[in-house]
Phi, psi and omega in degrees: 000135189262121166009286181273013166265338154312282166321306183293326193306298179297347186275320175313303194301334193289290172328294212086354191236128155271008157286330183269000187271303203309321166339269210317336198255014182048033184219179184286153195290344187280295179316316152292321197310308168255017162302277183352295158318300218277326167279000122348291223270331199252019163253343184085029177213178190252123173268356182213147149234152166317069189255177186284337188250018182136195154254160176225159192273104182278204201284306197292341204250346149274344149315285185307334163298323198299333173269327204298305171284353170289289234278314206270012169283320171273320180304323223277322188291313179300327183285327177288332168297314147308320190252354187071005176295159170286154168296166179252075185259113170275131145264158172240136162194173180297144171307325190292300186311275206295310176286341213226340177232343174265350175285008185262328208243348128309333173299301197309322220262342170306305206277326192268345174224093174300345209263008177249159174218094170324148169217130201241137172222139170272164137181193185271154199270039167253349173288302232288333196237018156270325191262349149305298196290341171263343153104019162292325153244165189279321206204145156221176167263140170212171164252163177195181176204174184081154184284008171225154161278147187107333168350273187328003172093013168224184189256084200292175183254160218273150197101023205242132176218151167208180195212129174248109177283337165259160175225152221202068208248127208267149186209139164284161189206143165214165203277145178305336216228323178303163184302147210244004187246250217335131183270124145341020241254152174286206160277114201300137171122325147357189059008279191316343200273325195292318191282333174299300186310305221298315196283308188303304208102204188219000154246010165302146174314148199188150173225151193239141169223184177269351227207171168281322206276339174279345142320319190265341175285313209306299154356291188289301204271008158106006175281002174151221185220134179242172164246117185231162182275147170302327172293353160290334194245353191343297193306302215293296187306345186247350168257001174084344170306000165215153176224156162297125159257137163297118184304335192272018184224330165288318186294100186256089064235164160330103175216138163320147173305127181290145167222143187271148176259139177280126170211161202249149184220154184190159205269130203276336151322340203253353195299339189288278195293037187229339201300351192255345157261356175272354192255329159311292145030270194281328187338000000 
């Protein structure tokens, strides 16, 4: 089995597309298209079939994922041994989550392993967990809730383990003087936006914006009321431009402030070669 027929074989599985693996993988979907076939060909078996909505993974071709990032985890090690290069870890995490939580844990993951060199990316968290799954990143951060992933109401992709290292606890916020009806809301598809619906419903007055932080200016300057994670709100709530409203009188039906859990989530094959950066992490 050749290397970069792996590699393409796991990005197809992560993705689901070989147009979208060619994404990940910066190359032409013609060019996965046949990594792919030619390892077919020397193993004698179909790793996928073929549907209108993508590819899927037969039997023999969820086996072979389960080994498959091992077997390219280990070449990366053998290859660092020889040749003396560093190790490498991408992290992932929500743009809010990468500013406001990961310098910390980049610090931490420095200090206890000098011999890495981090690589930090942002994006949304349904990219955040296709570039897991396809072994583009090692680990990511997100918010959630429930005892799975996916609790907050979206759908991960299957192979997936995580640890929730954090709580994350959500606060209505409003301008002292601002509108006290209009709901603040993110883009659908947010976290914030997924625990908002859950609590509000869809139908209270709303305004859709693109961004947690244009939710939290909109806010300030008196267009309604948002749900922002707390570590987002410190300065304001401490110069008074926004105060906490009470979940039990905004809220219908009455419910106490909700809280997320931050959680790393990684691709569950990978774990033997991750555990010493995942306990870093978590620490």
């Amino acid at each position: 089995m050749d290397l970069r027929q792996l590699r393409g074989f796991v990005a197809v599985a992560g993705a689901g597309t070989v147009t979208g693996a060619a994404n990940n993988l910066g190359l032409a979907p013609a060019s996965v298209s046949e990594q792919v076939r030619r390892l077919e060909d020397s193993l004698g078996v179909a790793l996928f079939e073929r549907t209108p909505q993508g590819m899927r993974l037969t039997g023999p071709g969820a086996t072979l994922l389960t080994r498959a990032q091992g077997l390219l985890d280990h070449a990366d090690e053998v290859r660092r041994a020889v040749t003396g290069g560093r190790r490498q870890v991408r992290i992932g995490a929500l743009e809010m989550l990468a500013a406001a939580k990961l310098p910390v844990i980049v610090r931490r993951l420095s200090q206890r392993h000098p011999d890495l060199d981090v690589e930090v990316r942002s994006y949304t968290r349904q990219a955040l967990l296709s570039e897991v799954a396809c072994g583009d990143l090692d680990a990511a951060l997100l918010l959630d809730s429930g005892p799975r992933i996916g609790g907050l109401g979206f759908a991960p992709p299957p192979d997936l383990d995580f640890l929730d290292v954090d709580e994350v606890k959500l606060l209505l916020v409003a301008a002292p003087d601002g509108d006290r009806e209009t709901l603040l809301v993110s883009a659908p598809g947010c976290s914030i936006r997924l625990a908002a619906d859950q609590l509000f419903g869809t139908q209270v007055p709303r305004r859709e914006l693109t961004s947690i932080a244009m939710a939290r200016e909109w806010a300030r300057q008196g267009f309604g009321r948002a749900l922002l994670p707390d570590f987002t709100l410190e300065a304001h709530l401490t110069a008074g431009t926004l105060v906490p409203l009470d979940f039990a009188t905004e809220t219908d039906p009455a419910s106490d402030a909700p809280t997320l859990v931050l959680r790393l989530v990684w691709l569950r094959s990978r774990e033997a070669a991750l555990r010493d950066v995942l306990y870093a992490m978590s620490a």
